[in-house]
C-alpha positions as CSV (number, residue, x, y, z in Angstrom):
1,X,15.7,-57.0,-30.1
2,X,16.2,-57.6,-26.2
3,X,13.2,-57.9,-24.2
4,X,12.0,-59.4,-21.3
5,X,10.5,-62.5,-23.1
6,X,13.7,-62.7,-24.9
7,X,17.0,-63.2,-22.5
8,X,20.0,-64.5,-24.0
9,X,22.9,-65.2,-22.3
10,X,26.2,-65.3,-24.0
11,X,29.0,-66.9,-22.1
12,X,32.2,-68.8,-22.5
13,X,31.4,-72.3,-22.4
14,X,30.8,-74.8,-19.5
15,X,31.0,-78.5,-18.8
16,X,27.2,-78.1,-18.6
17,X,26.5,-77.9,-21.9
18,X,29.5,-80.5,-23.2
19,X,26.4,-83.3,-24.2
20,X,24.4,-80.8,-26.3
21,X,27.4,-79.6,-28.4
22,X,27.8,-82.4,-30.4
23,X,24.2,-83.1,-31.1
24,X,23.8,-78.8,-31.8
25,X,26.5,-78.5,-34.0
26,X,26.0,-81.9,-35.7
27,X,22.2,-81.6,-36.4
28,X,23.1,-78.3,-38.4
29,X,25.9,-79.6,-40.6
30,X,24.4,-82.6,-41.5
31,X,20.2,-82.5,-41.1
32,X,20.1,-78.8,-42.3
33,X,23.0,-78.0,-44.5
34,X,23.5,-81.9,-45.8
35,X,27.3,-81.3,-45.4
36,X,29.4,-84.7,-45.4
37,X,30.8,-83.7,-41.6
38,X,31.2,-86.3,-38.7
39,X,31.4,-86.3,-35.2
40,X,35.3,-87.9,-35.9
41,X,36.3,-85.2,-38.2
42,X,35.5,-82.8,-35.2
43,X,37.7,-84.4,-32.3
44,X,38.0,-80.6,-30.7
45,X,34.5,-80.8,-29.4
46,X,34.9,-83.4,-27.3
47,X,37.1,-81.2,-25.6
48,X,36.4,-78.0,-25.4
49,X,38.2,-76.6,-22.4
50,X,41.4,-78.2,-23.5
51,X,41.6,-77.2,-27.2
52,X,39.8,-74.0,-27.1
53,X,40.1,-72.5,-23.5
54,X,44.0,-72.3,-23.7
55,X,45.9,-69.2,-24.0
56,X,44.2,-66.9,-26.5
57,X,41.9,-69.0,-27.4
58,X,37.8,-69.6,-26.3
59,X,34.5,-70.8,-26.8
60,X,31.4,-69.1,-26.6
61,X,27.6,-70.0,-26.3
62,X,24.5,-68.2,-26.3
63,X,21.9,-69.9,-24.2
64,X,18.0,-69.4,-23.6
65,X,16.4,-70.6,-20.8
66,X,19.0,-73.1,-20.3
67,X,19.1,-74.1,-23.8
68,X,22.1,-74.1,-26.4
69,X,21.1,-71.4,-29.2
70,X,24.1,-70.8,-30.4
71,X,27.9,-71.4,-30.5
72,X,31.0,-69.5,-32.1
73,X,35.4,-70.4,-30.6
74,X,38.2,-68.4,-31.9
75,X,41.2,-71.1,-32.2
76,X,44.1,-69.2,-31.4
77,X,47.2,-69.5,-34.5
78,X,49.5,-67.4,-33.0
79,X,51.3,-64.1,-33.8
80,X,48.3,-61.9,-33.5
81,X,46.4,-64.3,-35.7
82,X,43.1,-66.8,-34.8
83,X,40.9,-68.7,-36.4
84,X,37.1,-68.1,-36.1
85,X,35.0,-72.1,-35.4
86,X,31.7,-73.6,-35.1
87,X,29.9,-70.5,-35.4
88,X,26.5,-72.2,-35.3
89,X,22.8,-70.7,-34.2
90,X,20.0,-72.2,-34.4
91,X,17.3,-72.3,-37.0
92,X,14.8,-70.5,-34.6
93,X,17.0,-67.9,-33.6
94,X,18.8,-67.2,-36.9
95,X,18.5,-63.4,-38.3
96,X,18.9,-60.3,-37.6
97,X,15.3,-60.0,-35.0
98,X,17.1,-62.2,-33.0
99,X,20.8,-60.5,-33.3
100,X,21.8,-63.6,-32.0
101,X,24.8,-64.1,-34.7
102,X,25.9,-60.7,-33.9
103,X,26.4,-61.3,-29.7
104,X,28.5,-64.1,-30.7
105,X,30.9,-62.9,-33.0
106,X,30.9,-59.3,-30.9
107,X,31.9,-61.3,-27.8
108,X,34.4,-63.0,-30.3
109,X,35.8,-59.6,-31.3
110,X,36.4,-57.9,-27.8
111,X,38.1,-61.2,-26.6
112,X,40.6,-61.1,-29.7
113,X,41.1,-57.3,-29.2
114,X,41.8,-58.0,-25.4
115,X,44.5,-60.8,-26.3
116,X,46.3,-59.7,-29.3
117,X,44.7,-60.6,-32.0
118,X,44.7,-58.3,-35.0
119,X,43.4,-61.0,-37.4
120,X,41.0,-63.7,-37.8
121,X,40.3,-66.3,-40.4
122,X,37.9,-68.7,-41.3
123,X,37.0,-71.2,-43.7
124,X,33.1,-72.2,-44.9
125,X,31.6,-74.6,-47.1
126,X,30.2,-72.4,-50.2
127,X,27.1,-73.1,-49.6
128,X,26.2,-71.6,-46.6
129,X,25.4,-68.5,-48.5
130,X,23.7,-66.5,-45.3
131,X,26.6,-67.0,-43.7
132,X,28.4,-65.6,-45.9
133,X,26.4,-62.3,-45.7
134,X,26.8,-61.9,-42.1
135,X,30.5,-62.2,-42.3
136,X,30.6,-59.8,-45.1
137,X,28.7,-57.7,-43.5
138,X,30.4,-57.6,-40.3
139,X,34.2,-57.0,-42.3
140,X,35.0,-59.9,-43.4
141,X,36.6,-59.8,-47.0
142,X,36.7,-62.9,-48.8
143,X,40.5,-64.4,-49.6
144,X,41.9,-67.1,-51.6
145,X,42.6,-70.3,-49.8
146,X,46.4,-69.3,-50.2
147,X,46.2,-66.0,-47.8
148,X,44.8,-68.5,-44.9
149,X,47.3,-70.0,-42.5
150,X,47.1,-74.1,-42.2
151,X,45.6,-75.5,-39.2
152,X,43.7,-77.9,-38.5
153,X,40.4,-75.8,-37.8
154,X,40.3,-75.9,-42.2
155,X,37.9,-78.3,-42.7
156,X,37.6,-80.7,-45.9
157,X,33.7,-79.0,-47.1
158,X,35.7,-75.7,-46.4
159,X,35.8,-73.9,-49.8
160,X,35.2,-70.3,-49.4
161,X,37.8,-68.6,-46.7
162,X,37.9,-64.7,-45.1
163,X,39.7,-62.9,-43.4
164,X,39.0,-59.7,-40.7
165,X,41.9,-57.0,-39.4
166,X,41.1,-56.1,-36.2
């Protein structure tokens, strides 16, 4: 649902929002979800531009009136392959009224099919279970830890892992 009240703006990301990523991403992990995650176990945030606005790879936010809503970076793994990262939205804007998810990973999608990339990965802790939906929904078929290439975008709560052909 778009409307005038309701203006999001999905974009890849800016310096201008480098002190509210942290706080964004770190508030969900650990204040809603209770996962064991640190600010030191996600060095890549604290530079965005140089780990994930390289070569294939990018960072997306949604924004509201100026505000961080959402977040989603495809970590490039080479030959065709990517990682999808801190796909995050916020509690207010979570579901399927807000279709806020969906912009995220759409811009995602066109940005891999652009560059090469045929197929994305991704790792999540098991229980995020809405998340899980969404990615199912949207092609994602669930694979054993084995089919996904190392990197350093697996994280340690990571226990559930998928994989989407583009």
């Amino acid at each position: 649902m778009h409307n005038k009240e309701f203006m999001v703006n999905v974009h890849p990301f800016t310096p201008a929002f480098a002190d509210q990523i942290y706080d964004f991403i770190l508030h969900i992990q650990q204040q809603e979800f209770g996962l064991p995650v640190t600010r030191a176990q996600q060095p890549d945030l604290a530079d965005i531009p140089g780990i994930y606005q390289q070569g294939n790879s990018n960072f997306w936010i949604a924004e509201h009136d100026g505000r961080l809503i959402g977040t989603i970076a495809l970590n490039d793994l080479g030959e065709g392959k990517a990682a999808l990262r801190k796909m995050f939205v916020h509690a207010d804007y979570r579901g399927r009224g807000h279709g806020i998810a969906l912009r995220l990973l759409e811009a995602l999608k066109d940005w891999a099919r652009e560059h090469g990339i045929h197929n994305i990965y991704l790792g999540t802790p098991d229980l995020l279970r809405a998340a899980h939906r969404f990615y199912e929904k949207n092609g994602f078929i669930e694979v054993d830890r084995g089919m996904v290439p190392d990197g350093p975008y697996i994280m340690p709560v990571d226990t559930k892992f998928y994989h989407l052909q583009l």
